[in-house]
N, C-alpha and C positions, 0 to 999 in steps of 0.2 A: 739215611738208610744205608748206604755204600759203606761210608765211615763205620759202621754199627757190623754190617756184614766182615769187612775187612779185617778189623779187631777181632770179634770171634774167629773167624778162620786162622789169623797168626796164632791165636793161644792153641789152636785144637789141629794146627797143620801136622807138626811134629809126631805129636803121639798117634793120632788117629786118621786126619785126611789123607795124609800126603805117605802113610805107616806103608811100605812095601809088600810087608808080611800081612796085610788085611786084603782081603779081595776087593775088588775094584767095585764088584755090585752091592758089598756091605758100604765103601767108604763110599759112594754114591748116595746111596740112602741114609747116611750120616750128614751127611752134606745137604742133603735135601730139608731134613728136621730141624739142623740146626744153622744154618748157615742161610740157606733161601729165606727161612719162615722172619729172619730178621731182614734178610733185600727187602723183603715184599710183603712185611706186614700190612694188614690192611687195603693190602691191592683191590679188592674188588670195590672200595669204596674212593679208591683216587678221580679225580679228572684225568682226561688222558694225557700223558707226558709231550711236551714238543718233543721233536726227530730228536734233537740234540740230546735233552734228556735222556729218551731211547737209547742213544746211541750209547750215552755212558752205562746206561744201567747195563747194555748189553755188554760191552766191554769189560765193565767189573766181572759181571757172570762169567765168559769165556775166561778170562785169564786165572778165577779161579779152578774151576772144571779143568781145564789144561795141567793145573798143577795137582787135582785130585787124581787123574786120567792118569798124569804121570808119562805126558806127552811129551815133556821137557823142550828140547830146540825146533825139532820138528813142525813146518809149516805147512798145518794142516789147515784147510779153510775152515769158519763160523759152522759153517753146516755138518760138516763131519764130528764136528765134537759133538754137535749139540745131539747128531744122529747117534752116538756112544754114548753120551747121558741120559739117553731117550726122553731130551724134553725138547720142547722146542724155543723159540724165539722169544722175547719179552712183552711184544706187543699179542700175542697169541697168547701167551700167561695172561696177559692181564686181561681179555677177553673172555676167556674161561671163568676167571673168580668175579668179572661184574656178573658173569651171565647168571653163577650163582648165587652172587649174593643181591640181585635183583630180585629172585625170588622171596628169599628171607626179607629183603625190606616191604615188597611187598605184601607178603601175606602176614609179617606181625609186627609189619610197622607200624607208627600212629597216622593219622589219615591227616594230621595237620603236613606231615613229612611228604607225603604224596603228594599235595595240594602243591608245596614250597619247590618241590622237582618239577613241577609242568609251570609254575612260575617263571623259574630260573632257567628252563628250555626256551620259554618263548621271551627274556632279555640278555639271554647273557649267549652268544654265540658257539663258546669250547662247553658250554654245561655238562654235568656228568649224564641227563637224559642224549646228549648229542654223541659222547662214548656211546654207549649203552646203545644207542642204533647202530650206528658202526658197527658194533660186537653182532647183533643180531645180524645185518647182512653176513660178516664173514663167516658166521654160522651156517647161512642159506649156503652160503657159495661151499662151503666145507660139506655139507650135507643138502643138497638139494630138496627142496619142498617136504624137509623137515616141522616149517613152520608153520599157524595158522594161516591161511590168505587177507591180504586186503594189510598185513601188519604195520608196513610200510607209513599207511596215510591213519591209523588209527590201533594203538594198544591196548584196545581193550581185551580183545579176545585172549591177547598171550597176558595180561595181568589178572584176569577170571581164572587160566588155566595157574597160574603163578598162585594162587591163591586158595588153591585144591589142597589136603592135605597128602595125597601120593608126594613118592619118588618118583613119577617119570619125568618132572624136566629136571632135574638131578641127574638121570642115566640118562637122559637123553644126550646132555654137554657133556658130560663123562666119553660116551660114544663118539661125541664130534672130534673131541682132543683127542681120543686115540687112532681117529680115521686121520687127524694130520698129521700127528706123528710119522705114520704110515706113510703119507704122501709127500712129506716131507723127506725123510729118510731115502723112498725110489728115485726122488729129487736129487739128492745129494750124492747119490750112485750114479744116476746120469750122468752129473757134470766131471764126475772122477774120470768118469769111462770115456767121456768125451775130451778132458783133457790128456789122457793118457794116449788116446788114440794120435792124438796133432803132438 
């Protein structure tokens, strides 16, 4: 994925990421279609990455954003760029697209695939159901008693709801990602403010 991301970007740095004369919120959204959607193909369907993992995919991320931003030597910390790309962190990315594409598998999944997920929850310890709660907490915790109750010890309620043909657990996550953005961002002006001040 990095390799795959990094090649694109060097063909497309010159003319259009890295292009001066392009505005920074077009080469942004360029960057985003074609450059992310290769990082993180299929992200909603990964298991969750070790730190390590994390840590590189986040690395690759910033130092390209750094050179769309056009930040050049400037040491700015992780949070500030990411607060001018308005996305956030990797593990946050990838909590978003399981949250959404938990729904899509389950509501047109096949129900042998369902079956094989609460198998592989209860022997295999990293399982992609064991993400997948994880995501759900930092959900609650991003939006407070957004969720059904009781979800914790039993999925059924948020997989009946998954299973509705609505958009609202769609806008729901959509909502959440952009409350951290948000609170991420006053984050990252804190820590300016606060090291500016010492």
């Amino acid at each position: 994925r990095v390799g795959m991301a990094k090649s694109a970007f060097a063909q497309l740095a010159k003319p259009i990421l890295t292009n001066k004369f392009m505005p920074s919120k077009l080469r942004l959204q360029l960057f985003q279609s074609l450059i992310t959607t290769k990082l993180f193909f299929g992200l909603g369907a990964w298991t969750t990455p070790t730190p390590k993992q994390l840590q590189y995919l986040q690395g690759a991320l910033i130092a390209m954003l750094k050179k769309v931003l056009r930040i050049g030597q400037e040491r700015l910390p992780a949070d500030q760029i990411l607060k001018f790309a308005n996305t956030a962190e990797v593990r946050s990315r990838l909590a978003v697209e399981r949250l959404l594409y938990a729904q899509r598998l389950f509501r047109t999944g096949p129900p042998f695939l369902h079956h094989l997920l609460q198998i592989e929850l209860a022997q295999i310890e990293h399982s992609w159901m064991h993400g997948l709660k994880a995501d759900l907490a930092w959900m609650e915790e991003v939006c407070p008693h957004c969720l059904p109750e009781g979800w914790r010890d039993d999925l059924t309620s948020l997989i009946d709801w998954w299973q509705e043909p609505t958009q609202h657990w769609t806008r729901l996550v959509k909502k959440v990602w952009k409350l951290h953005l948000t609170q991420n961002a006053i984050m990252a002006d804190a820590k300016m403010l606060h090291a500016g001040i010492f």
